[in-house]
C-alpha positions in Angstrom: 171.4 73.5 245.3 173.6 70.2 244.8 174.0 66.8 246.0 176.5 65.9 248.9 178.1 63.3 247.0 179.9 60.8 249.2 182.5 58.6 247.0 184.9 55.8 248.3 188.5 56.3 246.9 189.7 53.7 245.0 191.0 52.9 241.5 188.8 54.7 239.3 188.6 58.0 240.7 187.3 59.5 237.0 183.9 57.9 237.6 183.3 60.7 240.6 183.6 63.4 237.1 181.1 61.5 235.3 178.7 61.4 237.7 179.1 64.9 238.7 178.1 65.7 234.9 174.4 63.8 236.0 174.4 65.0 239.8 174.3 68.4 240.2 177.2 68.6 243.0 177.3 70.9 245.9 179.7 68.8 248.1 182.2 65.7 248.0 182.8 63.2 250.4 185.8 60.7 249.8 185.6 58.2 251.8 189.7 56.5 251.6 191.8 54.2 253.7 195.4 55.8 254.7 197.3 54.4 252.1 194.8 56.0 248.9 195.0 59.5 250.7 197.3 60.7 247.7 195.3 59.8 245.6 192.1 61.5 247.9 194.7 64.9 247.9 194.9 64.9 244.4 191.0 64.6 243.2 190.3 67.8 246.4 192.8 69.5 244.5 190.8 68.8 240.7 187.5 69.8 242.7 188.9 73.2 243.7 188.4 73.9 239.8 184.9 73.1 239.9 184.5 75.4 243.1 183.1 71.8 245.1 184.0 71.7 248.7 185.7 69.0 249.3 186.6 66.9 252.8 188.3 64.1 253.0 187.4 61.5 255.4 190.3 58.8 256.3 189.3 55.3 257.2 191.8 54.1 260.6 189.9 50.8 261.2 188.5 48.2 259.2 187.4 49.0 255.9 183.7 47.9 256.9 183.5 50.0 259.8 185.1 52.3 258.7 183.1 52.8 255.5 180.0 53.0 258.1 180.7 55.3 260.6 181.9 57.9 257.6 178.2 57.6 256.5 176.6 58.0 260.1 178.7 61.2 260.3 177.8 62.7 256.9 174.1 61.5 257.3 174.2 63.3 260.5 175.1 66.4 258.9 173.2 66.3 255.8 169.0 65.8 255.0 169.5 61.9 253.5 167.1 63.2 250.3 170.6 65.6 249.4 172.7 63.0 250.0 173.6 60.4 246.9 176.5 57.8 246.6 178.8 57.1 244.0 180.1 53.4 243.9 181.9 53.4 240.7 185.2 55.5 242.4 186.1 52.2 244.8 188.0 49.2 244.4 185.7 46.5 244.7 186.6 45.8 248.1 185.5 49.5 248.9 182.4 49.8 246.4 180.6 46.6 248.0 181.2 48.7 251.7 179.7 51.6 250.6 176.7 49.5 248.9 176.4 48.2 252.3 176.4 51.6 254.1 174.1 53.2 252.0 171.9 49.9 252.0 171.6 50.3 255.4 171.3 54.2 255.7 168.5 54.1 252.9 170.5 56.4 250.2 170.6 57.0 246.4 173.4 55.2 245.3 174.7 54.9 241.1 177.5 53.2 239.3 178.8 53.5 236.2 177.8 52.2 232.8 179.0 52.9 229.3 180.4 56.4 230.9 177.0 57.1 232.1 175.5 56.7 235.8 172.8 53.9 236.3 171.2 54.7 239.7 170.9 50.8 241.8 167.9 49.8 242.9 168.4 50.6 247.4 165.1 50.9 249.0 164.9 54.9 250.2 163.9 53.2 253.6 167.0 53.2 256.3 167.8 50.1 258.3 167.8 52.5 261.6 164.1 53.4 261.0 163.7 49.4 261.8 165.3 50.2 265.1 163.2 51.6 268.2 165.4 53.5 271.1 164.9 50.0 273.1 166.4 48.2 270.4 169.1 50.5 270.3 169.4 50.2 273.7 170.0 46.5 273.7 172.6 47.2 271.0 174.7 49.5 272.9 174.6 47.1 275.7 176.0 43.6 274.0 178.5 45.8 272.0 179.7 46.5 276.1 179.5 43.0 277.3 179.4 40.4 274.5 178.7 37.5 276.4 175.8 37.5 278.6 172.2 35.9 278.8 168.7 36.9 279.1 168.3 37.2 282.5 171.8 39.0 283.1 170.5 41.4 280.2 167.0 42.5 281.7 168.5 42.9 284.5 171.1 45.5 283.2 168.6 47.1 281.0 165.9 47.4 283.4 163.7 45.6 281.0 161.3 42.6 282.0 162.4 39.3 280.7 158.9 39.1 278.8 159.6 42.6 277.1 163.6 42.0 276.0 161.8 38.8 274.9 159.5 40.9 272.3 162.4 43.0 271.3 164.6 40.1 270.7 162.7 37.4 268.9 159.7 39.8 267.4 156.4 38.4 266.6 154.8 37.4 263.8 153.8 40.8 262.0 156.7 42.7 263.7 160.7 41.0 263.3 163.1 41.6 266.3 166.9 41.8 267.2 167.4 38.3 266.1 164.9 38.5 262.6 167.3 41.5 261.5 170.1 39.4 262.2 171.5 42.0 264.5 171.6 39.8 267.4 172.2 36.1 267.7 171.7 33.7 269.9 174.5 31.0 270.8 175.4 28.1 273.8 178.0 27.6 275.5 178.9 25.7 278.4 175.5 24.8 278.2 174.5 28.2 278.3 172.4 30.1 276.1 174.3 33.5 275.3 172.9 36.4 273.7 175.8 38.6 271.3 175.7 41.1 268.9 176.0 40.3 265.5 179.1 41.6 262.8 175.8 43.5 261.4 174.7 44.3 264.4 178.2 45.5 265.1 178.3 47.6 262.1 175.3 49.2 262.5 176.1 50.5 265.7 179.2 52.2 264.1 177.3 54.1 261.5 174.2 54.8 264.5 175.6 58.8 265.2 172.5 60.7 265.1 170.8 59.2 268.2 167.5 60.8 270.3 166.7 64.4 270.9 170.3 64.9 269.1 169.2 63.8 265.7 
């Protein structure tokens, strides 16, 4: 057995070789935007030697979001202890997102040194695990309407004002919405609002795996 290697495509594609001679590989991800998907061709097509199955998975929104909801999807296939990221294949615009993603998702992650792999230091914890189902509830509901307050949102979520309280602002052994800088809180008009965050935003595009489905 291998590692599911996932690996952004960017300008130095050779690094995915080099690691593969430290990471016993079972199976590639590349990770690409449309207009690197030559390039993505071209490295399945080196893999085929090796006998590594290879997908390719093309990135149609923002590079951000797009780099997380590839990782909810292979995380949702695959036990995160198999799964190990290779940073040193991107551009550095597509390395830093997959830093992020796999920050967030709690995976292995290595770049490349002197033509040798030097695993980064990611906490094996996942930023989801932080997340209750009435967190991710909340979420999912500002991601629908973005501008709405307290009341409004207990109200929709069937949740006492007291308890979306708890979930929002945390206590002091426990952090909430707004300590994980998922959610912020903002006036206008006088009004206090409560939106998701760009994090909080991203999060939810990588969240797949989700209750009795996960």
């Amino acid at each position: 057995m291998g590692y599911t290697v996932i690996a952004p495509v960017g300008d130095n594609l050779d690094a995915l070789f080099i690691g593969m001679k430290e990471f016993a590989t079972q199976k590639v991800y590349l990770v690409t935007p449309k207009e690197n998907m030559s390039k993505a061709n071209e490295v399945k097509e080196k893999l085929k030697t090796f006998l590594i199955d290879t997908q390719i998975m093309q990135i149609n929104e923002g590079l951000m979001e797009g780099m997380f909801e590839s990782f909810g999807t292979v995380c949702k296939n695959h036990n995160h202890d198999d799964i190990i990221v290779n940073v040193a294949t991107g551009d550095r615009l597509s390395t830093c997102a997959a830093l992020s993603a796999a920050f967030a998702n709690g995976l292995k992650a290595f770049g490349i040194m002197q033509n040798k792999p030097m695993l980064l230091p990611i906490m094996k914890l996942s930023y989801y695990n932080e997340l209750s189902d009435s967190k991710m509830k909340i979420l999912t509901l500002l991601k629908e309407d973005q501008s709405i307050n307290l009341t409004q949102l207990s109200k929709k979520i069937g949740m006492s004002v007291s308890l979306l309280s708890y979930h929002l602002n945390g206590t002091l052994k426990y952090k909430g919405l707004v300590g994980l800088r998922l959610v912020e809180i903002q006036e206008r008009n006088k009004n206090v609002l409560i939106v998701l965050s760009k994090l909080g935003s991203l999060l939810l595009k990588g969240y797949i795996c989700q209750g009795k489905n996960c």
